[in-house]
MARPALO-729176 format. One record per residue (C-alpha): x, y, z; residue number from 1; residue in one letter. Coordinates in Angstrom, 1 decimal. Layout:
// MARPALO-729176
{u: X, v: Y, w: Z, n: NUM, res: A}
...
//
This chain:
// MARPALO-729176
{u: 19.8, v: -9.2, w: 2.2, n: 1, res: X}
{u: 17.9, v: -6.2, w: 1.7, n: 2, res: X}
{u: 20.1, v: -3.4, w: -0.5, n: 3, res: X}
{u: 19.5, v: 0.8, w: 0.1, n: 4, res: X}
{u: 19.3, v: 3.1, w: -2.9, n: 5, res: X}
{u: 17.8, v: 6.4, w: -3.5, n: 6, res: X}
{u: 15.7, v: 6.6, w: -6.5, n: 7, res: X}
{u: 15.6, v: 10.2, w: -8.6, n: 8, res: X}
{u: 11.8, v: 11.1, w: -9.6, n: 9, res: X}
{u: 10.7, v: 12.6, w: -12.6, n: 10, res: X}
{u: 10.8, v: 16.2, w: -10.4, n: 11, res: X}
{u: 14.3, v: 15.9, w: -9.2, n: 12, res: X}
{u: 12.9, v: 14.8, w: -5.8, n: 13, res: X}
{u: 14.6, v: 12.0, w: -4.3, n: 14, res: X}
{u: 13.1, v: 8.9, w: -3.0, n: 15, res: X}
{u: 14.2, v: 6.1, w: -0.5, n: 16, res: X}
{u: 14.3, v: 2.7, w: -2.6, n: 17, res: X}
{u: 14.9, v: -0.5, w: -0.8, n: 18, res: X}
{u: 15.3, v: -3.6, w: -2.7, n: 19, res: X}
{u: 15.1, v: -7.4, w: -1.5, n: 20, res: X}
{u: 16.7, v: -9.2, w: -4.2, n: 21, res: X}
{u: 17.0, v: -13.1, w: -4.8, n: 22, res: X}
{u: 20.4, v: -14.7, w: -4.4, n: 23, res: X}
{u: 22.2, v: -15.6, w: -8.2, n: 24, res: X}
{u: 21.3, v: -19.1, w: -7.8, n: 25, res: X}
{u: 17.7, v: -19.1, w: -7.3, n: 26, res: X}
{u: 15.1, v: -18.5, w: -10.1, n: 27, res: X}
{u: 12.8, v: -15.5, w: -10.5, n: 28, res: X}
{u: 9.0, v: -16.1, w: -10.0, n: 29, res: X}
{u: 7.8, v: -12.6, w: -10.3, n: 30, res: X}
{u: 8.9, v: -9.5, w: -8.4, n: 31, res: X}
{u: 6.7, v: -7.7, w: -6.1, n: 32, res: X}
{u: 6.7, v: -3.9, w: -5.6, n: 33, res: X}
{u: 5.8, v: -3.0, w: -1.8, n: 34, res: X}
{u: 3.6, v: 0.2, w: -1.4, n: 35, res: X}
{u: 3.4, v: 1.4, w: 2.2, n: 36, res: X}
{u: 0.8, v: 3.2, w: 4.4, n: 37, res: X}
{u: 0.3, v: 6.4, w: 5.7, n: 38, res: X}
{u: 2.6, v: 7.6, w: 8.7, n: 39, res: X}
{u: 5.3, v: 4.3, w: 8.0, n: 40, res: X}
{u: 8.0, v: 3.4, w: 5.4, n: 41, res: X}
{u: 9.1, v: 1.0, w: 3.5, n: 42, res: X}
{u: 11.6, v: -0.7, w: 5.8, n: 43, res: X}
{u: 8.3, v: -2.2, w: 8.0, n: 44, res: X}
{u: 7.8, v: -4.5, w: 5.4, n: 45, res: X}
{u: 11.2, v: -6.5, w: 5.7, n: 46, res: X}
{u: 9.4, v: -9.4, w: 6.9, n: 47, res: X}
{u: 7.1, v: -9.7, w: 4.3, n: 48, res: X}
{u: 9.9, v: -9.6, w: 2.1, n: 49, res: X}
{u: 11.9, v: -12.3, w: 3.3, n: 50, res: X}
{u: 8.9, v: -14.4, w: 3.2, n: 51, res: X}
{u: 8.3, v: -13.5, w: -0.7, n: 52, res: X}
{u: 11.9, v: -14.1, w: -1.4, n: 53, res: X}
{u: 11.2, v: -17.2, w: 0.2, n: 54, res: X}
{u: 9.3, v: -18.0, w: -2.3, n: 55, res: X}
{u: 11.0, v: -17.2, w: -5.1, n: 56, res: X}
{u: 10.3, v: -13.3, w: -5.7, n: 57, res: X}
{u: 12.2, v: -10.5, w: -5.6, n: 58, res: X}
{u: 10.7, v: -7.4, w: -3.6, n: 59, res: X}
{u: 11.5, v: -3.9, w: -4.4, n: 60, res: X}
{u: 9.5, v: -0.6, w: -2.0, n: 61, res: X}
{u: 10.1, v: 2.8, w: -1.7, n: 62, res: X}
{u: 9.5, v: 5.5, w: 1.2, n: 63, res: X}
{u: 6.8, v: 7.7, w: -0.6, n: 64, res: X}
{u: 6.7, v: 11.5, w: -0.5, n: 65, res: X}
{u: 6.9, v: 12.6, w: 2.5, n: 66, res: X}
{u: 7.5, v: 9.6, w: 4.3, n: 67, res: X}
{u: 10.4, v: 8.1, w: 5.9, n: 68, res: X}
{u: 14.1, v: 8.3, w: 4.3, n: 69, res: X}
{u: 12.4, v: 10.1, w: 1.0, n: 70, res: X}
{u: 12.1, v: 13.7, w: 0.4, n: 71, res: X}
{u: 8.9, v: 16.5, w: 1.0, n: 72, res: X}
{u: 8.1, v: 17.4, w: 4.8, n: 73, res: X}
{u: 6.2, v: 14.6, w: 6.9, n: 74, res: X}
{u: 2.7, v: 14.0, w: 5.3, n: 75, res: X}
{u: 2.8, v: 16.6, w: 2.9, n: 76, res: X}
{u: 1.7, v: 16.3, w: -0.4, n: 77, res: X}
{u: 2.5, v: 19.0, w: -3.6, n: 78, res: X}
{u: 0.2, v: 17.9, w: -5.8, n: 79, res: X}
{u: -3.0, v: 15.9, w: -6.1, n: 80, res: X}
{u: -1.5, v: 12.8, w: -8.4, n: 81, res: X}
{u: 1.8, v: 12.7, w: -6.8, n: 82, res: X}
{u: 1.9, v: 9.4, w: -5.3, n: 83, res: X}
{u: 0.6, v: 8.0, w: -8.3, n: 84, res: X}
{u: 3.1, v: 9.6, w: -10.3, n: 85, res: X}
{u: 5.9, v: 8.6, w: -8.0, n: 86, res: X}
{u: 4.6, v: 4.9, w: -8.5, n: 87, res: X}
{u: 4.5, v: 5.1, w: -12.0, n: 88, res: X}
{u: 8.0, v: 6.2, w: -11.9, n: 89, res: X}
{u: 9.1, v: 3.6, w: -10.1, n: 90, res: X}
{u: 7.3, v: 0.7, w: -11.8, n: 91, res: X}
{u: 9.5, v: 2.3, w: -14.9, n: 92, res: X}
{u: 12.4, v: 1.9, w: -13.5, n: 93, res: X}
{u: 11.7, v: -1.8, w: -12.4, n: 94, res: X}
{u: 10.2, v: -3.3, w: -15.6, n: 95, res: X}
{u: 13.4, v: -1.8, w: -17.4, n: 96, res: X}
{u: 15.4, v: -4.0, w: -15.3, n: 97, res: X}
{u: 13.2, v: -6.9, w: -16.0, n: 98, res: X}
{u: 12.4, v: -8.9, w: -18.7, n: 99, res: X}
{u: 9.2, v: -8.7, w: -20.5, n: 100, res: X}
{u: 8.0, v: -12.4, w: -19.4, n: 101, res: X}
{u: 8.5, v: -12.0, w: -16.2, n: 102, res: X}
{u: 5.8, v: -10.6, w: -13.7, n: 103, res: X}
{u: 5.3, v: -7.6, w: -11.5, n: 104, res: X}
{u: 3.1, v: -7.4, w: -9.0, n: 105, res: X}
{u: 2.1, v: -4.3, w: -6.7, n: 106, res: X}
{u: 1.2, v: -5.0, w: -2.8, n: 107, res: X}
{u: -0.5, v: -2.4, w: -1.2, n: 108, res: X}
{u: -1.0, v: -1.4, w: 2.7, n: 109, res: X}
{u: -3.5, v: 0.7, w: 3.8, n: 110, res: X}
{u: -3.0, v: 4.3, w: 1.9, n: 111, res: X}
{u: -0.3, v: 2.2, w: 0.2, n: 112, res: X}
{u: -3.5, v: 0.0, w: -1.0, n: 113, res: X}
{u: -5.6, v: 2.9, w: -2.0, n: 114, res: X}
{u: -2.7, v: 4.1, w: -4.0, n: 115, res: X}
{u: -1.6, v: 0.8, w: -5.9, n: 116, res: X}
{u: -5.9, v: 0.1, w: -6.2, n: 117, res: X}
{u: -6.3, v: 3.4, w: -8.0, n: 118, res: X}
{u: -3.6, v: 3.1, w: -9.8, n: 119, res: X}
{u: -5.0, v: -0.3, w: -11.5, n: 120, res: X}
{u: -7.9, v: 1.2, w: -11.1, n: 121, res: X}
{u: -7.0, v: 4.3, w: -13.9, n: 122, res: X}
{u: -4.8, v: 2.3, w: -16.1, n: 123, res: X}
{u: -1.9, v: 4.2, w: -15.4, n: 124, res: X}
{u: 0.6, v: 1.5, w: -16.0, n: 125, res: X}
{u: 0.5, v: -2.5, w: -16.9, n: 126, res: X}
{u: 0.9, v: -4.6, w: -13.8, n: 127, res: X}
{u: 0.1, v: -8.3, w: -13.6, n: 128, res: X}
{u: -1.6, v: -8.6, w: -10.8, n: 129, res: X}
{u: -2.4, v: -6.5, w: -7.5, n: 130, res: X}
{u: -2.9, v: -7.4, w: -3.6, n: 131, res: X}
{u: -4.5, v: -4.8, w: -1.4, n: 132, res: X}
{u: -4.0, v: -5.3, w: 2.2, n: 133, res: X}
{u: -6.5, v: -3.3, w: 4.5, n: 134, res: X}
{u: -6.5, v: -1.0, w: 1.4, n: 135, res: X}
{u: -8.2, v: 2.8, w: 2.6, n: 136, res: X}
{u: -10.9, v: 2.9, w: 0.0, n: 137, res: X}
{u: -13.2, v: 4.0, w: 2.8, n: 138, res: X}
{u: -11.6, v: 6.0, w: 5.3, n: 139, res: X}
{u: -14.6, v: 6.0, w: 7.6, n: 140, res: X}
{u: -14.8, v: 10.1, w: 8.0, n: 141, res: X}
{u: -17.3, v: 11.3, w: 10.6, n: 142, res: X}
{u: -19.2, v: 14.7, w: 10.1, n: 143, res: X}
{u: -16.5, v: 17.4, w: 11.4, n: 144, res: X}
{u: -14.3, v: 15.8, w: 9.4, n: 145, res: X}
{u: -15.9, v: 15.5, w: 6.1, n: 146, res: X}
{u: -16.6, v: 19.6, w: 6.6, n: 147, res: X}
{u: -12.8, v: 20.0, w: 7.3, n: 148, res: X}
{u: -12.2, v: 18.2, w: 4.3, n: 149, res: X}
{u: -14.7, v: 20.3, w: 2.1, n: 150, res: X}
{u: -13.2, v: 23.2, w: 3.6, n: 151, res: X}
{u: -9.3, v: 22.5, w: 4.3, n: 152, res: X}
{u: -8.0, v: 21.7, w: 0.8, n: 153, res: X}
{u: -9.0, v: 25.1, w: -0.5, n: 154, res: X}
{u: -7.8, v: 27.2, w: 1.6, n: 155, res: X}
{u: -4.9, v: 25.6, w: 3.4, n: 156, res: X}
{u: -3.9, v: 22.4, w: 1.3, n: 157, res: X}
{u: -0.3, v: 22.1, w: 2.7, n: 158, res: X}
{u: -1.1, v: 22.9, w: 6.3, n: 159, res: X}
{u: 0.1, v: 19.7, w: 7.8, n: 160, res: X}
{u: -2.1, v: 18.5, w: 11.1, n: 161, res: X}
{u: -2.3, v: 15.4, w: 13.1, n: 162, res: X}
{u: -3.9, v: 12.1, w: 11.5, n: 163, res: X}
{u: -5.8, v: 10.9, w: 14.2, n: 164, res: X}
{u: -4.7, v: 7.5, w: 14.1, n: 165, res: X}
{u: -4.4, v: 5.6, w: 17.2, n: 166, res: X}
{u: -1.6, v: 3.0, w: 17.0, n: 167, res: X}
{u: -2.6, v: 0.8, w: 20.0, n: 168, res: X}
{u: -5.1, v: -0.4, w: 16.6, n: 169, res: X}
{u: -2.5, v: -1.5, w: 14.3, n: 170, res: X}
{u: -2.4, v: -5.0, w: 15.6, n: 171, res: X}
{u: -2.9, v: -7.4, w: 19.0, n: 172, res: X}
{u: 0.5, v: -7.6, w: 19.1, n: 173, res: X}
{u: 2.0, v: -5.6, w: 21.7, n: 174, res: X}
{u: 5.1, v: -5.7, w: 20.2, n: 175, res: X}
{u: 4.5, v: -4.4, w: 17.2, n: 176, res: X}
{u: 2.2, v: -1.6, w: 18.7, n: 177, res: X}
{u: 5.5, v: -0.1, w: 20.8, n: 178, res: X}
{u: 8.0, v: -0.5, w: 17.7, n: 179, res: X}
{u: 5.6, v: 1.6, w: 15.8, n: 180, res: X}
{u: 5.6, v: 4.4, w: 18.5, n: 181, res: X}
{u: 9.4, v: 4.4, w: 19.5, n: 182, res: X}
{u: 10.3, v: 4.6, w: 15.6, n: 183, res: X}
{u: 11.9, v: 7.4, w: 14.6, n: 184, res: X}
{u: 10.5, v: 7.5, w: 10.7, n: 185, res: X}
{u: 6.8, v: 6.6, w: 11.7, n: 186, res: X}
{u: 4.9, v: 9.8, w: 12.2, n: 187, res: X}
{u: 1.0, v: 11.3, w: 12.7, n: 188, res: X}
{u: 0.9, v: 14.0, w: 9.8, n: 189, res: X}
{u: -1.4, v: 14.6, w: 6.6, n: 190, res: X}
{u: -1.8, v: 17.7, w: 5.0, n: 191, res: X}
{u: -5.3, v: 18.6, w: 3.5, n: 192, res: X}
{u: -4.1, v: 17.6, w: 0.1, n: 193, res: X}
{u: -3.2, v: 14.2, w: 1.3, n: 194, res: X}
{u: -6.4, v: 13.5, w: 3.0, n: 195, res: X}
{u: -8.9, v: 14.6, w: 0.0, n: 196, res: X}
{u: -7.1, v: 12.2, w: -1.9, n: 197, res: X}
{u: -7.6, v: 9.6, w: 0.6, n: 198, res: X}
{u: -11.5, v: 10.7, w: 0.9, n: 199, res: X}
{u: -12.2, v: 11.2, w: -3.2, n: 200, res: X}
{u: -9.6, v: 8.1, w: -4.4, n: 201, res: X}
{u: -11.1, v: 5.5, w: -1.8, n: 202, res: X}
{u: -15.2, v: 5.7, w: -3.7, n: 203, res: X}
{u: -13.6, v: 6.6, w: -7.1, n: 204, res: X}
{u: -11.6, v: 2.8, w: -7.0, n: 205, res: X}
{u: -14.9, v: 1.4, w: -5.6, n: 206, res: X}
{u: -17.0, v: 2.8, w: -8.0, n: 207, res: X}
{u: -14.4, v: 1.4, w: -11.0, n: 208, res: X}
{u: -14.8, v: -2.7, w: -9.5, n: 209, res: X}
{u: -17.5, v: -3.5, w: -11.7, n: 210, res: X}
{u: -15.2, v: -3.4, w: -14.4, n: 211, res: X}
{u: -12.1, v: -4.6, w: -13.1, n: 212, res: X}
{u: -9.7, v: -6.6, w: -15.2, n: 213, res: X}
{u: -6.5, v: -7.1, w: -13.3, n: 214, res: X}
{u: -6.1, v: -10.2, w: -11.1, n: 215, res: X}
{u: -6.7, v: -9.0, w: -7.6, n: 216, res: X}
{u: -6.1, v: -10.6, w: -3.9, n: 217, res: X}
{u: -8.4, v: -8.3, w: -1.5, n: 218, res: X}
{u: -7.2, v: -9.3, w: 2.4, n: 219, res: X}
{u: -8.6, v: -6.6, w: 4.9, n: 220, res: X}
{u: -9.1, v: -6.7, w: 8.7, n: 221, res: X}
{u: -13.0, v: -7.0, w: 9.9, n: 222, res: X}
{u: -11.7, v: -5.3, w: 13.9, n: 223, res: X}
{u: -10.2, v: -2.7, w: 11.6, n: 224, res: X}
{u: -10.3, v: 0.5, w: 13.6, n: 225, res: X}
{u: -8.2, v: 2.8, w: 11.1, n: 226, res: X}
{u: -10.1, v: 2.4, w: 8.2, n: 227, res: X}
{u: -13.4, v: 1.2, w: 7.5, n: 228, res: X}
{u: -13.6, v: -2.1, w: 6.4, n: 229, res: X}
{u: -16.8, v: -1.3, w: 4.3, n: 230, res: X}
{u: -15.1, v: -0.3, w: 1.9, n: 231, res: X}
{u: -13.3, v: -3.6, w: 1.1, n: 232, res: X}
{u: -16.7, v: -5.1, w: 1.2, n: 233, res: X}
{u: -18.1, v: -2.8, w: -1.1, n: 234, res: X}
{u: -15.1, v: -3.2, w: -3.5, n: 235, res: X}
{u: -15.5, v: -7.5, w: -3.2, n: 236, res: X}
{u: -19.5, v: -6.9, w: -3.8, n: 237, res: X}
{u: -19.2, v: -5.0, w: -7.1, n: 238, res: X}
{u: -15.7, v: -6.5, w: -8.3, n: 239, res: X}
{u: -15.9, v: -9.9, w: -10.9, n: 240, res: X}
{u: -15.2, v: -13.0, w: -8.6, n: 241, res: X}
{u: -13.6, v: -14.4, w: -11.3, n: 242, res: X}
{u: -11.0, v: -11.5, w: -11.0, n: 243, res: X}
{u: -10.7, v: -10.8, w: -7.0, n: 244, res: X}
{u: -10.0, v: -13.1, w: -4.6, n: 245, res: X}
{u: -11.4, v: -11.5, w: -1.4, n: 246, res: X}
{u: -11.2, v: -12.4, w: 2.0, n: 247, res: X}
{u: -11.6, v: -10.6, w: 5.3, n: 248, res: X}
{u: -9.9, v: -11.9, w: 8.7, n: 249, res: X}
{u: -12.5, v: -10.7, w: 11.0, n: 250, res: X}
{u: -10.4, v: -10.7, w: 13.9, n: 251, res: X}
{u: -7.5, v: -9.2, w: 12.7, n: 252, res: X}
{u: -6.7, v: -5.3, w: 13.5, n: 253, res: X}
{u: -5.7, v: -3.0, w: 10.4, n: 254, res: X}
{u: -2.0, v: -4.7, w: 10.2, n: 255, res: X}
{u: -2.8, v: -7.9, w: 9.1, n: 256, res: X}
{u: 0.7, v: -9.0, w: 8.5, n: 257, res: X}
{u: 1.7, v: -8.5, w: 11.7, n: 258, res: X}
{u: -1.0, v: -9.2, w: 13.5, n: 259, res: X}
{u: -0.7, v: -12.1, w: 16.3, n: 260, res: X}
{u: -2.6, v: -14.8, w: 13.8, n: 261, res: X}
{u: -0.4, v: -13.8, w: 10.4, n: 262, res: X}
{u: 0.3, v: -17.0, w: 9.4, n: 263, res: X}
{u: -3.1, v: -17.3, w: 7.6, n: 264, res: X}
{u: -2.7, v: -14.1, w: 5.8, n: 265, res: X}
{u: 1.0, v: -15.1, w: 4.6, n: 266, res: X}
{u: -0.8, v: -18.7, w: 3.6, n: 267, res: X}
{u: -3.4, v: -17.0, w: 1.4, n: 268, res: X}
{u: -0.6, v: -14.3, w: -0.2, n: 269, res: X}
{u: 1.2, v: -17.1, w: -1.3, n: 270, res: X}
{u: -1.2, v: -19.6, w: -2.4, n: 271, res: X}
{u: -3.0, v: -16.7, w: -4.7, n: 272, res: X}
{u: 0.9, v: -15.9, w: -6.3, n: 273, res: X}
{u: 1.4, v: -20.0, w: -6.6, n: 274, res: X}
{u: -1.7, v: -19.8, w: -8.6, n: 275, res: X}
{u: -0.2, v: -16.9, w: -11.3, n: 276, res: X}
{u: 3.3, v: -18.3, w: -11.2, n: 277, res: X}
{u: 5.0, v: -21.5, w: -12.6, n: 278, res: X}
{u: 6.9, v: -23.0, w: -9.0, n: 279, res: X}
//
């Protein structure tokens, strides 16, 4: 049963919180914190939830600025750190409701994984571990684009433009593909502002895995046509194996839990958790 609240941030701006919380009788593992992509919401990840309750953890995700239920127009973004500031709000509020044995973990999609990465990635708050799914730490920018980007940010950060995505790439299934296009809270913009973060946070989280200290699960799509899946290799190449867990499905497309073959990437999620949390 999945439970709809609306979380005030530090700014007065409200945010879309869903919660997935574990019935009275069963005991808490850990809780995991759901951080979306671009373009989607938090509400995509039901699935995934009921699996992790499954499991024994609670789940808790949010809409991000500018993104579905929560406030800011679609894909805009007011300041540079704000979805990292918005996270850091919201882990907060979760660990106060939590006690201080008990762990929290951050999933990331996509931009969501970007965003949760380089969060660990600055310190910003404690968390005990992080997954990255198809995380955007290299967004695979072509020429024009990387002069828009050099240019766009200064002089017309909140102009809000198409993302260029193509959707029939989110995953073989067909089904999934024509939910995403006939949803009402998906949508195609990102202001400049949004997409120099992407560009400048992607190799700033890369160039930070040598030293990484937080328990990691890296899963990333090798058919990914969204973002490059270089990056992910990159990360895995410099990171300590002892620390990330990497693995790339080289089939899969850039949704990777709901792609046709997801019960391997559900398999891997929750033999890495088994491994950090008593059963």
């Amino acid at each position: 049963m999945t439970r709809l609240s609306t979380f005030t941030a530090l700014d007065g701006e409200n945010l879309a919180l869903q919660d997935w919380p574990l019935p009275d009788n069963v005991r808490l593992r850990g809780v995991v914190l759901i951080v979306h992509g671009l373009g989607e919401y938090a509400g995509r990840y039901d699935h995934v939830a009921e699996q992790l309750n499954g499991w024994g953890f609670a789940v808790r995700s949010y809409d991000q600025y500018g993104h579905g239920e929560s406030g800011g127009a679609r894909g805009a973004l007011p300041t540079t750190m704000r979805l990292l500031e918005d996270l850091a709000d919201v882990v907060d509020t979760t660990r106060h409701r939590l006690r201080d044995e008990t762990p929290l973990f951050l999933l990331g999609h996509s931009m969501g994984g970007l965003v949760a990465g380089n969060f660990v990635a600055r310190g910003i708050r404690r968390v005990e571990g992080l997954i990255m799914s198809s995380p955007a730490l290299d967004p695979g920018l072509g020429v024009l684009q990387k002069l828009m980007l050099a240019v766009v940010p200064r002089i017309a950060p909140d102009l809000c433009v198409g993302n260029g995505l193509d959707p029939q790439y989110l995953s073989h299934d067909a089904a999934v593909v024509k939910a995403y296009k006939e949803d009402p809270l998906c949508h195609d913009r990102i202001c400049g502002r949004l997409a120099s973060f992407i560009a400048k946070a992607g190799p700033e989280t890369v160039a930070r895995a040598p030293k990484w200290r937080v328990p990691t699960l890296l899963m990333y799509a090798g058919s990914d046509r969204l973002v490059n899946p270089a990056g992910s290799r990159a990360f895995a190449a410099a990171a300590p194996k002892e620390v990330v867990t990497s693995h790339c499905f080289e089939q899969h497309y850039h949704e990777i839990f709901n792609e046709v073959d997801r019960e391997p990437v559900f398999a891997m999620l929750r033999q890495w958790l088994d491994a950090r949390c008593a059963a």
